[in-house]
C-alpha beads as a LAMMPS data file, in Angstrom:
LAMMPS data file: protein, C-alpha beads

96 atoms
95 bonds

1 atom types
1 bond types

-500.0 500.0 xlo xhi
-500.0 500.0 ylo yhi
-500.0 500.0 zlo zhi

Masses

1 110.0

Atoms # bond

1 1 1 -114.072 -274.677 27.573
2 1 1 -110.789 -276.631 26.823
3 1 1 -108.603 -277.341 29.796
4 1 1 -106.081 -275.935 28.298
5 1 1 -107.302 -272.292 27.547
6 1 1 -108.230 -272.175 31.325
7 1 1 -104.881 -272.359 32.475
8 1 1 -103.787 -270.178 30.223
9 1 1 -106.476 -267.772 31.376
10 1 1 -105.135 -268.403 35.100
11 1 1 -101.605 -267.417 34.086
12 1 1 -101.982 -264.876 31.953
13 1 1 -105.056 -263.375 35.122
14 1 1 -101.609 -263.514 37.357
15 1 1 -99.447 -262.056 35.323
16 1 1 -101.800 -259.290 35.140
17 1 1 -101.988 -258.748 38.577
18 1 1 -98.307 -258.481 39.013
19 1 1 -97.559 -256.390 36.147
20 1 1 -100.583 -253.766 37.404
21 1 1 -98.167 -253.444 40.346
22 1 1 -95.043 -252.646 38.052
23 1 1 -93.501 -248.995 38.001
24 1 1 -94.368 -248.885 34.665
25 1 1 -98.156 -249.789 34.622
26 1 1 -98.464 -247.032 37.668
27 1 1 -96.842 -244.248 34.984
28 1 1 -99.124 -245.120 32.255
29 1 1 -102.106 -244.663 34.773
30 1 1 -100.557 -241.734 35.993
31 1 1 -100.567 -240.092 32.688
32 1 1 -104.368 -240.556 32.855
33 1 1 -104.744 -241.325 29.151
34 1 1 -107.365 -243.483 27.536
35 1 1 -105.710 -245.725 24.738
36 1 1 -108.807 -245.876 22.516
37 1 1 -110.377 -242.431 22.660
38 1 1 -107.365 -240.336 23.846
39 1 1 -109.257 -238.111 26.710
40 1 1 -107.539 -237.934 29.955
41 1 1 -109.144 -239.486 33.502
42 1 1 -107.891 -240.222 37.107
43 1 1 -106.774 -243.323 37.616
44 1 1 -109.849 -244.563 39.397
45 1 1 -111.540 -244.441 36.122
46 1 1 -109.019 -246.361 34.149
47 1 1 -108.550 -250.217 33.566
48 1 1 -106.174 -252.281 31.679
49 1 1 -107.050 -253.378 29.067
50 1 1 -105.570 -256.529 26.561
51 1 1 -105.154 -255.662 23.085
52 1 1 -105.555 -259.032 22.509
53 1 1 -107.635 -260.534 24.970
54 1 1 -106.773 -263.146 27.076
55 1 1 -109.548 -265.573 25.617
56 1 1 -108.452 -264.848 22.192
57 1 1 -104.710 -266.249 23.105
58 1 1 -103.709 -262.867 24.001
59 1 1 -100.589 -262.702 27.171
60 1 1 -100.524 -259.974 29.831
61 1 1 -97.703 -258.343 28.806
62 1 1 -96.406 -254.997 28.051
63 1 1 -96.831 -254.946 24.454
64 1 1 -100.359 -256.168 24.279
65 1 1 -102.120 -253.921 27.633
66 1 1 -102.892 -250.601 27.522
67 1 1 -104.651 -248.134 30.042
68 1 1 -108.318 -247.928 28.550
69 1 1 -111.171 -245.827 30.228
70 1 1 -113.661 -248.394 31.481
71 1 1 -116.623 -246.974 28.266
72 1 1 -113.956 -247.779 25.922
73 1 1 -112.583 -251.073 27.967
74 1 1 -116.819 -251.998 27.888
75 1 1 -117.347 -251.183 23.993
76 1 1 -114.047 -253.518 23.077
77 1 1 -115.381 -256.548 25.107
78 1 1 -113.782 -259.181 23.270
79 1 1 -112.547 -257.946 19.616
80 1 1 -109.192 -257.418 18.800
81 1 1 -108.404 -253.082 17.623
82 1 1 -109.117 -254.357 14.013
83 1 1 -112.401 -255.798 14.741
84 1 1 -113.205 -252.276 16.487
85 1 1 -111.609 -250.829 13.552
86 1 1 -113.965 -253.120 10.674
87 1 1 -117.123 -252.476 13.302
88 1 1 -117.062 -248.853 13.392
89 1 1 -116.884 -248.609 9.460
90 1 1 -119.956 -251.174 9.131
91 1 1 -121.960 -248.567 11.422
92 1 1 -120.036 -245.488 9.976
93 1 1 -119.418 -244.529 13.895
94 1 1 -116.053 -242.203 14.173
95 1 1 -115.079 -243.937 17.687
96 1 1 -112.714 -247.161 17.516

Bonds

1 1 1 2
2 1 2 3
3 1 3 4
4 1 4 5
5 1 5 6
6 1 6 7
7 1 7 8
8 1 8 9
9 1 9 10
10 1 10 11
11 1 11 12
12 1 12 13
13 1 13 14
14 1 14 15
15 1 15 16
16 1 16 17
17 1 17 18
18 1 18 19
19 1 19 20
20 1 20 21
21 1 21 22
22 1 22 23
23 1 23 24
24 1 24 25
25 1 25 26
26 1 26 27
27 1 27 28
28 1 28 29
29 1 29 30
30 1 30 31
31 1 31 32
32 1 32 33
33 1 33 34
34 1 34 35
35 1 35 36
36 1 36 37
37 1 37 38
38 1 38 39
39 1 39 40
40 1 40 41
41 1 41 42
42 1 42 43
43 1 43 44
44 1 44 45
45 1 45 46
46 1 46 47
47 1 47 48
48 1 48 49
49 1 49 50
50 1 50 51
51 1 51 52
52 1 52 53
53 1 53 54
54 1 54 55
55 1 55 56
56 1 56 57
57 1 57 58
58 1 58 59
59 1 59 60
60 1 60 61
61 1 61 62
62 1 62 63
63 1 63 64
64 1 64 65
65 1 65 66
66 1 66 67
67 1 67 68
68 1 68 69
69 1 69 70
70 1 70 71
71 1 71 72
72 1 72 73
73 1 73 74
74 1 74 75
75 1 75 76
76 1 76 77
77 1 77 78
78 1 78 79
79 1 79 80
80 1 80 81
81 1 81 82
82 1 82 83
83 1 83 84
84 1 84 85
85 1 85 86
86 1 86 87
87 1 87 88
88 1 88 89
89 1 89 90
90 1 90 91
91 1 91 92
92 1 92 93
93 1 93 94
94 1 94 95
95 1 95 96
C-alpha cells in the first residue's frame, strides 16, 4: 500500500467519524431507510456507507455517504453503484 493512500484513508476514517455525529447524518438514520434496497430498519441496523469508497479515492462527505443496511453495505464491499449496477445484469439478479 502507497503511503500516500494510507493517509488519505486516516483522514477521510476521521472525517467519518465526525460527520456520523452531525445533525444531519442522525436524520438520515432516523428516517431508517436503506439507500440500496429502499426497506426501512432501526438505526442499530444501519451503517454508512461510501458511494465511493474510501480505497477507491472516495472522501467522507455528504455527497458520497449514504445510510445502507449492513446486507446491502456487505454485498457493495468495494464497487462503486455502477459496478453493482454492471454485476447484477451479468447475473440477471434484480437487487443493486
Amino acid at each position: 500500500m502507497h503511503q500516500s493512500d494510507e493517509k488519505h484513508r486516516k483522514i477521510e476514517r476521521e472525517k467519518a467519524r465526525a460527520l456520523r455525529k452531525s445533525r444531519w447524518w442522525q436524520d438520515k438514520l432516523a428516517q431508517g431507510i436503506c439507500h440500496f434496497c429502499e426497506d426501512k430498519f432501526s438505526k442499530e441496523d444501519l451503517s454508512m456507507d461510501h458511494l465511493v469508497p474510501v480505497s477507491r479515492g472516495g472522501k467522507s462527505v455528504k455527497g458520497n455517504v449514504v445510510v445502507a443496511c449492513k446486507d446491502c453495505n456487505n454485498r457493495k464491499t468495494y464497487k462503486t453503484p455502477v459496478e453493482m449496477i454492471l454485476d447484477s445484469l451479468k447475473t440477471g439478479d434484480d437487487e443493486s
